[in-house]
C-alpha positions as CSV (number, residue, x, y, z in Angstrom):
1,X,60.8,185.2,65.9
2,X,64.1,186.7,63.6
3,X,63.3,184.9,59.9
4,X,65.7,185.1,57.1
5,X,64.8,184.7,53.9
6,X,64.4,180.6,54.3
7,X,62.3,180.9,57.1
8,X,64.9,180.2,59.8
9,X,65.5,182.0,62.3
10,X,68.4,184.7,62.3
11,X,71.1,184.7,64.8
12,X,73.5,187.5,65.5
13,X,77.3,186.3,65.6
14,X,78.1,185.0,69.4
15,X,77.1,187.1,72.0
16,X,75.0,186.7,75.1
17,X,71.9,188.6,75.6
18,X,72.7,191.3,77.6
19,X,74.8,192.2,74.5
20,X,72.2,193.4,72.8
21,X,71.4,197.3,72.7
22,X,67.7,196.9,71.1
23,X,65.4,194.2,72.6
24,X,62.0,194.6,71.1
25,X,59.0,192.0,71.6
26,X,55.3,192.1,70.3
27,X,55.9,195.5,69.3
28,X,52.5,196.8,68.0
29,X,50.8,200.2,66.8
30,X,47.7,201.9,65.5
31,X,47.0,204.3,64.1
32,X,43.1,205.9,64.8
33,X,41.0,208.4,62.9
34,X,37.5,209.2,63.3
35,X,36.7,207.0,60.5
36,X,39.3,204.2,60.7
37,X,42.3,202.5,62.5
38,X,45.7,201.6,60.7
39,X,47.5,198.6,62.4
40,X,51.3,199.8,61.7
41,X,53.3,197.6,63.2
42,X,51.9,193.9,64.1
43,X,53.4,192.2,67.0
44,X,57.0,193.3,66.3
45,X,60.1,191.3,67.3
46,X,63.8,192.5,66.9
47,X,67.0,192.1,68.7
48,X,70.1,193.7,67.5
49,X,73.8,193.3,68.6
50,X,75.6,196.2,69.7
51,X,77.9,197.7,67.7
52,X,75.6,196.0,64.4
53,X,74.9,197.8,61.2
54,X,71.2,197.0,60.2
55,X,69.1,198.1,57.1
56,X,65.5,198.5,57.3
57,X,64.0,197.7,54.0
58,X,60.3,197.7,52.9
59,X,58.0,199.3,50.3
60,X,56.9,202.4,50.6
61,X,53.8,202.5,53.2
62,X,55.1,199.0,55.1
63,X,55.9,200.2,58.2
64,X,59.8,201.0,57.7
65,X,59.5,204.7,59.6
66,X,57.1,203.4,62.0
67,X,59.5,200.8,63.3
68,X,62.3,203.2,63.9
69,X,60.3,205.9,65.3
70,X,58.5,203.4,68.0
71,X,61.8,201.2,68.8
72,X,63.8,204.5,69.4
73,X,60.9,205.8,71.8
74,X,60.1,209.0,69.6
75,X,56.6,207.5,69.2
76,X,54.5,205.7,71.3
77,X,53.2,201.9,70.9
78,X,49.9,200.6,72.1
79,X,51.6,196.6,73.1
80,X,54.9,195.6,73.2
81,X,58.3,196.0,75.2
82,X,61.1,198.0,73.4
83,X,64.8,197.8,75.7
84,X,67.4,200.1,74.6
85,X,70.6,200.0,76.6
86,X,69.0,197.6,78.6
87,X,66.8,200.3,79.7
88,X,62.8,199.8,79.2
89,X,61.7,203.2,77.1
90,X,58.2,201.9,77.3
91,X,57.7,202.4,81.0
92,X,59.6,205.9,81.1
93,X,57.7,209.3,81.3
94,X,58.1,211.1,78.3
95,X,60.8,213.3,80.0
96,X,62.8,210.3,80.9
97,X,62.6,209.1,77.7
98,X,63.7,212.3,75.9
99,X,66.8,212.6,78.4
100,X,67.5,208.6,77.2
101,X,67.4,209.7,74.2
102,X,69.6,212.4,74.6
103,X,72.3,211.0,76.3
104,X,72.6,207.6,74.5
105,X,70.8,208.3,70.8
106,X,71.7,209.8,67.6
107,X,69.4,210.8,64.5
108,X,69.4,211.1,61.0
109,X,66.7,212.2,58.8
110,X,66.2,212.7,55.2
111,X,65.3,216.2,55.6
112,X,67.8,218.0,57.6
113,X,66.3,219.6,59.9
114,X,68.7,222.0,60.3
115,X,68.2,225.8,61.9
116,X,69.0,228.0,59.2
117,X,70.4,231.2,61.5
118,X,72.5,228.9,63.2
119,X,76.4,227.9,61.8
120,X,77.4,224.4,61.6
121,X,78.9,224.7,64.7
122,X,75.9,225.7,66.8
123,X,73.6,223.3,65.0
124,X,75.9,220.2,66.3
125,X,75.9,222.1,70.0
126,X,72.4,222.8,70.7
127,X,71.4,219.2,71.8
128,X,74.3,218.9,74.0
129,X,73.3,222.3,75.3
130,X,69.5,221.3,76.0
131,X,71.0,218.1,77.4
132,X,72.8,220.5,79.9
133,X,76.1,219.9,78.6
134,X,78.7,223.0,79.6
135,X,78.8,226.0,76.9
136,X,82.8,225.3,76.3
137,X,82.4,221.9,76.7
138,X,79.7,221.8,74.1
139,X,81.4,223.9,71.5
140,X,84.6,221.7,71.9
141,X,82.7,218.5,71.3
142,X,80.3,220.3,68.1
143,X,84.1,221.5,66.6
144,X,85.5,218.0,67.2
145,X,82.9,216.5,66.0
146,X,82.3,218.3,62.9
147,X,86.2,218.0,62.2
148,X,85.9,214.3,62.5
149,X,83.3,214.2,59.7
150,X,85.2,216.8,57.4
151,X,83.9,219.8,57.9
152,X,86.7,221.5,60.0
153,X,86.6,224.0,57.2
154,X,83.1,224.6,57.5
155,X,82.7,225.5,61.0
156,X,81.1,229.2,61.0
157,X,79.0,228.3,57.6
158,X,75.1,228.7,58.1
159,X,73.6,225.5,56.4
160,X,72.8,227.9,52.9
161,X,76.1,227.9,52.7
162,X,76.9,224.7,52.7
163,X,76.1,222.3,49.9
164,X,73.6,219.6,50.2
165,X,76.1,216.4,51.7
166,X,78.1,218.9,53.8
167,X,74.1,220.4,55.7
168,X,74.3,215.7,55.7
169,X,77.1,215.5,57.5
170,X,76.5,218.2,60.1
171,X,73.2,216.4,60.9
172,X,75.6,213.6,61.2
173,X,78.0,215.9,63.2
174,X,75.1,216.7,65.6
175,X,74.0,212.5,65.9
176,X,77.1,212.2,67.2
177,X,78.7,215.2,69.1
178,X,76.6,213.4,72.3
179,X,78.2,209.9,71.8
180,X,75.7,208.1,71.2
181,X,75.5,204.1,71.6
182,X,72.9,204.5,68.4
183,X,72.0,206.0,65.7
184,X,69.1,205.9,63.8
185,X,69.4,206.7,60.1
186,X,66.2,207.6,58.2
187,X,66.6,207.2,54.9
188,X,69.8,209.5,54.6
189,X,71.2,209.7,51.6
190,X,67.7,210.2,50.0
191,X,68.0,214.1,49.2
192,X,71.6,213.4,48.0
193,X,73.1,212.8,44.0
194,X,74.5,209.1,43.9
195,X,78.1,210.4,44.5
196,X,77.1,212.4,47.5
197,X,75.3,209.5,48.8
198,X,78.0,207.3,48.3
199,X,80.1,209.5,50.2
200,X,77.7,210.0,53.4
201,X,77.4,206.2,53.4
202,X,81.6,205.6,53.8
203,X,81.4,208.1,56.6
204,X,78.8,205.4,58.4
205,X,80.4,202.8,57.6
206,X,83.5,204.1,59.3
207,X,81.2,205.6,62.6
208,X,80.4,201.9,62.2
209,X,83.7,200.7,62.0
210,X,84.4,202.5,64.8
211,X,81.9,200.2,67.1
212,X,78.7,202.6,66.7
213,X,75.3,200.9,66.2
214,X,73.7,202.1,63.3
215,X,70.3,201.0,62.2
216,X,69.2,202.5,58.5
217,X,66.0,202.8,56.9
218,X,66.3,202.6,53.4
219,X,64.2,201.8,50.0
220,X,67.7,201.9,48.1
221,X,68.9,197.6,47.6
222,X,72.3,199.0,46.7
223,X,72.8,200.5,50.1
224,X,70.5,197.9,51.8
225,X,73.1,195.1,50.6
226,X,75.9,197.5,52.1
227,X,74.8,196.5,55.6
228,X,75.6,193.6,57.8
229,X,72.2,192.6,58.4
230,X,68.9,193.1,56.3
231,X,65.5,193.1,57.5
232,X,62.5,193.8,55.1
233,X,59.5,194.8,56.7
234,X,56.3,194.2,54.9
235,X,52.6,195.6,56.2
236,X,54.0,196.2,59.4
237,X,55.5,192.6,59.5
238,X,59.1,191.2,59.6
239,X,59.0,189.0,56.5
240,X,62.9,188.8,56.0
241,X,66.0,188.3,58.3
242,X,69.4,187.8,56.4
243,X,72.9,187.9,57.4
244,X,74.6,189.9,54.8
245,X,78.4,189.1,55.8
Protein backbone atom coordinates (compact mmCIF):
# COMPACT_ATOMS: atom_id res chain seq x y z
CA UNK A 1 0.00 0.00 0.00
CA UNK A 2 1.06 4.04 -1.13
CA UNK A 3 1.22 5.82 2.67
CA UNK A 4 1.62 9.40 3.13
CA UNK A 5 2.82 10.82 5.84
CA UNK A 6 -0.64 10.22 8.00
CA UNK A 7 -0.75 6.81 7.17
CA UNK A 8 -3.34 7.02 4.31
CA UNK A 9 -2.97 5.85 1.39
CA UNK A 10 -1.66 8.12 -1.54
CA UNK A 11 -3.52 8.58 -4.70
CA UNK A 12 -2.31 9.93 -7.93
CA UNK A 13 -4.61 12.76 -9.49
CA UNK A 14 -7.48 10.88 -11.69
CA UNK A 15 -6.34 8.48 -13.97
CA UNK A 16 -7.17 4.83 -14.64
CA UNK A 17 -4.74 2.23 -14.23
CA UNK A 18 -3.40 1.55 -17.43
CA UNK A 19 -2.15 5.16 -16.94
CA UNK A 20 0.38 4.34 -15.06
CA UNK A 21 4.04 3.80 -16.53
CA UNK A 22 5.59 2.06 -13.25
CA UNK A 23 3.47 -0.70 -11.58
CA UNK A 24 5.54 -2.32 -8.99
CA UNK A 25 4.23 -4.98 -6.35
CA UNK A 26 6.09 -6.90 -3.44
CA UNK A 27 9.15 -5.82 -4.92
CA UNK A 28 12.01 -7.52 -2.83
CA UNK A 29 15.91 -8.06 -2.91
CA UNK A 30 18.95 -9.49 -1.22
CA UNK A 31 21.77 -9.08 -1.20
CA UNK A 32 24.23 -12.49 -0.30
CA UNK A 33 27.82 -12.81 0.74
CA UNK A 34 29.57 -15.75 2.04
CA UNK A 35 29.03 -14.56 5.45
CA UNK A 36 25.67 -12.72 5.31
CA UNK A 37 22.42 -11.69 3.40
CA UNK A 38 21.17 -7.91 3.14
CA UNK A 39 17.43 -7.68 2.63
CA UNK A 40 17.37 -4.32 0.42
CA UNK A 41 14.19 -3.86 -0.55
CA UNK A 42 11.16 -5.50 1.57
CA UNK A 43 8.10 -6.31 -0.32
CA UNK A 44 8.12 -3.06 -2.37
CA UNK A 45 4.90 -1.39 -3.73
CA UNK A 46 4.78 1.66 -6.10
CA UNK A 47 2.65 2.95 -8.83
CA UNK A 48 3.40 6.16 -10.59
CA UNK A 49 1.40 8.23 -13.10
CA UNK A 50 2.86 8.98 -16.34
CA UNK A 51 4.07 12.05 -17.11
CA UNK A 52 4.67 12.33 -12.76
CA UNK A 53 7.78 13.93 -11.18
CA UNK A 54 8.70 11.76 -8.15
CA UNK A 55 11.59 12.22 -5.51
CA UNK A 56 13.12 9.32 -3.82
CA UNK A 57 14.15 10.27 -0.47
CA UNK A 58 15.87 8.18 2.28
CA UNK A 59 19.08 8.14 4.41
CA UNK A 60 22.00 7.12 3.22
CA UNK A 61 22.09 3.09 3.18
CA UNK A 62 17.92 2.84 2.99
CA UNK A 63 17.46 1.44 -0.10
CA UNK A 64 17.03 4.80 -2.31
CA UNK A 65 19.58 3.36 -5.28
CA UNK A 66 18.33 -0.04 -4.89
CA UNK A 67 14.76 0.93 -5.71
CA UNK A 68 15.63 2.68 -8.83
CA UNK A 69 18.10 0.26 -10.07
CA UNK A 70 15.50 -2.87 -9.57
CA UNK A 71 12.16 -0.92 -10.82
CA UNK A 72 14.10 0.27 -14.04
CA UNK A 73 15.28 -3.50 -14.66
CA UNK A 74 19.18 -2.67 -14.41
CA UNK A 75 19.23 -5.04 -11.41
CA UNK A 76 17.61 -8.07 -10.77
CA UNK A 77 14.96 -8.78 -7.76
CA UNK A 78 14.49 -12.13 -6.01
CA UNK A 79 10.07 -11.58 -5.58
CA UNK A 80 8.09 -9.13 -6.99
CA UNK A 81 6.49 -7.78 -10.35
CA UNK A 82 7.89 -4.50 -11.76
CA UNK A 83 5.53 -3.13 -15.21
CA UNK A 84 7.11 -0.36 -17.09
CA UNK A 85 5.12 0.67 -20.07
CA UNK A 86 2.82 -1.85 -19.34
CA UNK A 87 5.47 -4.19 -20.16
CA UNK A 88 6.65 -6.90 -17.40
CA UNK A 89 10.73 -6.29 -17.20
CA UNK A 90 10.75 -9.18 -14.68
CA UNK A 91 9.86 -11.91 -17.12
CA UNK A 92 12.19 -10.54 -20.01
CA UNK A 93 15.71 -12.01 -20.88
CA UNK A 94 18.25 -9.78 -20.11
CA UNK A 95 18.57 -8.75 -23.82
CA UNK A 96 14.94 -7.88 -24.00
CA UNK A 97 15.23 -5.97 -21.14
CA UNK A 98 18.29 -3.94 -22.24
CA UNK A 99 16.50 -3.16 -25.68
CA UNK A 100 13.30 -1.96 -23.27
CA UNK A 101 15.46 -0.07 -21.83
CA UNK A 102 16.85 1.42 -24.64
CA UNK A 103 14.05 2.34 -26.49
CA UNK A 104 11.74 3.70 -23.81
CA UNK A 105 14.36 4.75 -20.72
CA UNK A 106 16.57 7.50 -19.88
CA UNK A 107 19.40 7.77 -17.12
CA UNK A 108 21.11 10.10 -14.98
CA UNK A 109 23.73 9.44 -12.65
CA UNK A 110 25.76 11.39 -10.17
CA UNK A 111 28.94 10.50 -11.82
CA UNK A 112 28.85 11.12 -15.45
CA UNK A 113 29.80 8.56 -16.92
CA UNK A 114 30.91 10.17 -19.79
CA UNK A 115 33.71 8.78 -22.53
CA UNK A 116 36.33 11.16 -22.27
CA UNK A 117 37.64 10.76 -26.30
CA UNK A 118 34.34 11.27 -27.31
CA UNK A 119 32.71 15.05 -28.01
CA UNK A 120 29.43 15.94 -26.68
CA UNK A 121 27.99 15.06 -29.67
CA UNK A 122 29.08 11.44 -29.88
CA UNK A 123 28.47 10.79 -26.19
CA UNK A 124 24.58 11.67 -26.73
CA UNK A 125 24.75 9.26 -30.13
CA UNK A 126 26.28 6.21 -29.10
CA UNK A 127 23.11 4.71 -27.30
CA UNK A 128 21.03 5.47 -30.26
CA UNK A 129 23.79 3.88 -32.30
CA UNK A 130 23.92 0.50 -30.10
CA UNK A 131 20.19 0.70 -30.22
CA UNK A 132 20.55 0.48 -34.11
CA UNK A 133 19.50 3.81 -34.75
CA UNK A 134 20.85 5.27 -38.47
CA UNK A 135 24.39 7.12 -38.25
CA UNK A 136 22.65 10.46 -39.73
CA UNK A 137 19.73 9.89 -37.98
CA UNK A 138 21.60 9.52 -34.74
CA UNK A 139 23.76 12.48 -35.06
CA UNK A 140 20.68 14.68 -35.99
CA UNK A 141 18.83 13.62 -32.89
CA UNK A 142 22.40 13.92 -30.37
CA UNK A 143 22.74 17.74 -32.12
CA UNK A 144 19.07 18.38 -31.45
CA UNK A 145 19.11 17.17 -28.48
CA UNK A 146 22.04 18.74 -26.98
CA UNK A 147 20.70 22.16 -28.63
CA UNK A 148 17.53 21.69 -26.66
CA UNK A 149 19.42 21.54 -23.34
CA UNK A 150 21.91 24.49 -24.25
CA UNK A 151 24.73 23.19 -25.39
CA UNK A 152 24.37 24.07 -29.19
CA UNK A 153 27.64 25.79 -28.64
CA UNK A 154 29.21 22.90 -27.20
CA UNK A 155 28.79 20.39 -29.76
CA UNK A 156 32.48 19.19 -30.77
CA UNK A 157 33.77 19.76 -26.91
CA UNK A 158 35.28 16.51 -25.26
CA UNK A 159 33.69 16.42 -21.66
CA UNK A 160 37.40 18.06 -20.25
CA UNK A 161 36.30 20.78 -21.90
CA UNK A 162 33.35 21.36 -20.70
CA UNK A 163 32.59 22.47 -17.21
CA UNK A 164 31.05 20.39 -14.64
CA UNK A 165 26.88 21.26 -15.34
CA UNK A 166 27.53 21.45 -19.02
CA UNK A 167 29.48 17.19 -18.93
CA UNK A 168 25.41 17.29 -16.54
CA UNK A 169 23.52 18.21 -19.20
CA UNK A 170 25.02 16.17 -21.98
CA UNK A 171 24.31 13.01 -19.74
CA UNK A 172 20.99 14.65 -19.85
CA UNK A 173 21.31 15.23 -23.60
CA UNK A 174 22.14 11.51 -23.99
CA UNK A 175 18.79 10.38 -21.48
CA UNK A 176 16.91 11.98 -23.80
CA UNK A 177 18.19 11.97 -27.50
CA UNK A 178 16.21 8.26 -27.53
CA UNK A 179 12.86 9.75 -26.25
CA UNK A 180 12.38 8.18 -23.55
CA UNK A 181 8.81 7.73 -21.64
CA UNK A 182 11.37 7.80 -18.32
CA UNK A 183 14.00 8.92 -16.85
CA UNK A 184 15.61 7.96 -13.97
CA UNK A 185 17.67 10.62 -12.13
CA UNK A 186 20.25 9.35 -9.56
CA UNK A 187 21.05 11.80 -7.41
CA UNK A 188 22.02 14.43 -10.15
CA UNK A 189 22.92 17.48 -9.07
CA UNK A 190 25.12 15.86 -6.32
CA UNK A 191 28.65 16.70 -8.03
CA UNK A 192 27.25 20.20 -8.88
CA UNK A 193 27.86 23.95 -6.77
CA UNK A 194 24.25 25.00 -5.56
CA UNK A 195 23.87 27.39 -8.56
CA UNK A 196 24.76 24.74 -11.01
CA UNK A 197 22.37 22.45 -9.33
CA UNK A 198 19.76 24.73 -9.41
CA UNK A 199 20.17 25.15 -12.94
CA UNK A 200 20.18 21.32 -13.93
CA UNK A 201 17.06 21.04 -11.87
CA UNK A 202 14.92 23.92 -14.05
CA UNK A 203 16.06 21.98 -17.07
CA UNK A 204 13.90 18.81 -15.48
CA UNK A 205 11.49 20.55 -14.53
CA UNK A 206 10.86 21.85 -17.96
CA UNK A 207 11.74 17.93 -19.62
CA UNK A 208 8.89 17.51 -17.04
CA UNK A 209 6.83 20.09 -18.08
CA UNK A 210 7.03 18.90 -21.27
CA UNK A 211 5.03 15.47 -20.23
CA UNK A 212 8.38 13.33 -19.39
CA UNK A 213 8.27 11.09 -16.32
CA UNK A 214 10.96 11.73 -14.21
CA UNK A 215 11.64 9.83 -11.07
CA UNK A 216 14.73 11.41 -8.77
CA UNK A 217 16.74 9.99 -6.14
CA UNK A 218 17.78 12.48 -3.88
CA UNK A 219 19.18 13.15 -0.08
CA UNK A 220 18.82 17.04 -0.83
CA UNK A 221 14.91 18.21 1.10
CA UNK A 222 15.26 21.37 -0.85
CA UNK A 223 15.02 19.57 -4.25
CA UNK A 224 12.95 16.64 -2.68
CA UNK A 225 10.16 19.42 -1.89
CA UNK A 226 10.67 20.64 -5.68
CA UNK A 227 8.82 17.48 -6.83
CA UNK A 228 5.20 16.60 -7.19
CA UNK A 229 5.30 13.67 -5.18
CA UNK A 230 7.62 12.49 -2.25
CA UNK A 231 8.39 9.11 -1.20
CA UNK A 232 10.91 8.44 1.67
CA UNK A 233 12.24 5.11 1.74
CA UNK A 234 13.52 3.77 4.97
CA UNK A 235 15.45 0.17 5.43
CA UNK A 236 14.27 -0.80 2.32
CA UNK A 237 10.62 0.24 3.21
CA UNK A 238 8.17 2.81 1.89
CA UNK A 239 7.46 4.78 5.19
CA UNK A 240 6.18 8.07 3.44
CA UNK A 241 3.85 8.94 0.51
CA UNK A 242 2.96 12.70 0.13
CA UNK A 243 1.40 14.70 -2.51
CA UNK A 244 3.52 17.77 -2.74
CA UNK A 245 1.14 19.98 -5.09
Amino acid sequence: MLIDTDGASASPPGGAADEFILDAGGVTKTYRTDIEEVVALRDVDLRVHAGEFLAVMGPSGSGKTTLLNCLSGLDDIDRGSILVGGRDIVAMSDADRTRHRASSMGFIFQAFNLIPVFTATENVELPLLLAGTPAREARRAAEATLERVGLGHRLRHRPAELSGGEQQRVTIARALAGRPEIVWADEPTGNLDSETAAQVLDLLHQLHGDGLTVILVTHDADIGAQAERKIVVRDGVIVADERLR
